[in-house]
N, C-alpha and C positions, 0 to 999 in steps of 0.2 A: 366893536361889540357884536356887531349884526354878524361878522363873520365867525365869532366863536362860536353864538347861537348854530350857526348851520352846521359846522364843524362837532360841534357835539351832537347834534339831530342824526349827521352823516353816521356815527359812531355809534350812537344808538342804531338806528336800523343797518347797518353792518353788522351790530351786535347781538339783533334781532333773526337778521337773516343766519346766524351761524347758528346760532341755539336752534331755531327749525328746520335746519338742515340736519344736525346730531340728531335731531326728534327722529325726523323722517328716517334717516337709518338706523336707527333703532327699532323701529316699527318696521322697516324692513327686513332687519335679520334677525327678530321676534320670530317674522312671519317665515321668511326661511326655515329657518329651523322645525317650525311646526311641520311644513311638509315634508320636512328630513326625517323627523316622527311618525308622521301618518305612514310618509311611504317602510318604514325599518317594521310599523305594526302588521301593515298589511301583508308587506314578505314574508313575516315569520309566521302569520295564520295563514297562510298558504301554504306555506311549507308543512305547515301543522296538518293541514287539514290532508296534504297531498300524504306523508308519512302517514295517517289516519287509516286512508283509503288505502292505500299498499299494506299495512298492519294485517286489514282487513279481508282483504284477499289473499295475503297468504293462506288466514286461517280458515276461512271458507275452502281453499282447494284443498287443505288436511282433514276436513272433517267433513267431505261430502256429502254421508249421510245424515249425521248431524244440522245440515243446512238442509235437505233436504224435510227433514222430521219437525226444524221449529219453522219450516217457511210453511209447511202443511198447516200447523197447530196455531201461529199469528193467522192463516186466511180461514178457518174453522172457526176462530174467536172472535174473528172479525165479523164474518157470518153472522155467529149467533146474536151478538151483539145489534147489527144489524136490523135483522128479523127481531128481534125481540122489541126493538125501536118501533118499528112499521106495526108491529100486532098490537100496541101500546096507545096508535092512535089509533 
């Protein structure tokens, strides 16, 4: 009898150890995967942001005076803005 006892204990934590092994990789390629996601979000705001910045420079080199006229008119605003801050106190 003593020996079934230990023979079904054996079986249990056999039984035991296999279920937390499935856990644990589960939890592992849970976790995988998430940095499979972070890294596929990260490249594509990148990529966003790099397409962004070339968009952007083409059209600043078409409109040179145009860049020139609102980079004037955003540091005038800013200016005023400014000044108008400081006389305020």
């Amino acid at each position: 009898m003593s020996q079934s006892v230990l023979d079904r204990t054996a079986d249990q934590v056999t039984e035991s150890a296999q279920h937390a092994s499935r856990a644990t990789r589960a939890v592992a390629d849970a976790i995988d995967e998430g940095v499979g996601v972070a890294r596929r979000a990260v490249k594509q705001g990148g990529d966003a942001a790099e397409e962004f910045l070339n968009d952007t420079t083409k059209r600043l080199q078409r409109n040179p005076a145009l860049t020139v006229i609102a980079t004037f008119a955003v540091g005038l605003t800013a200016g005023v803005v400014i000044g108008w801050m400081m006389k305020r106190r």
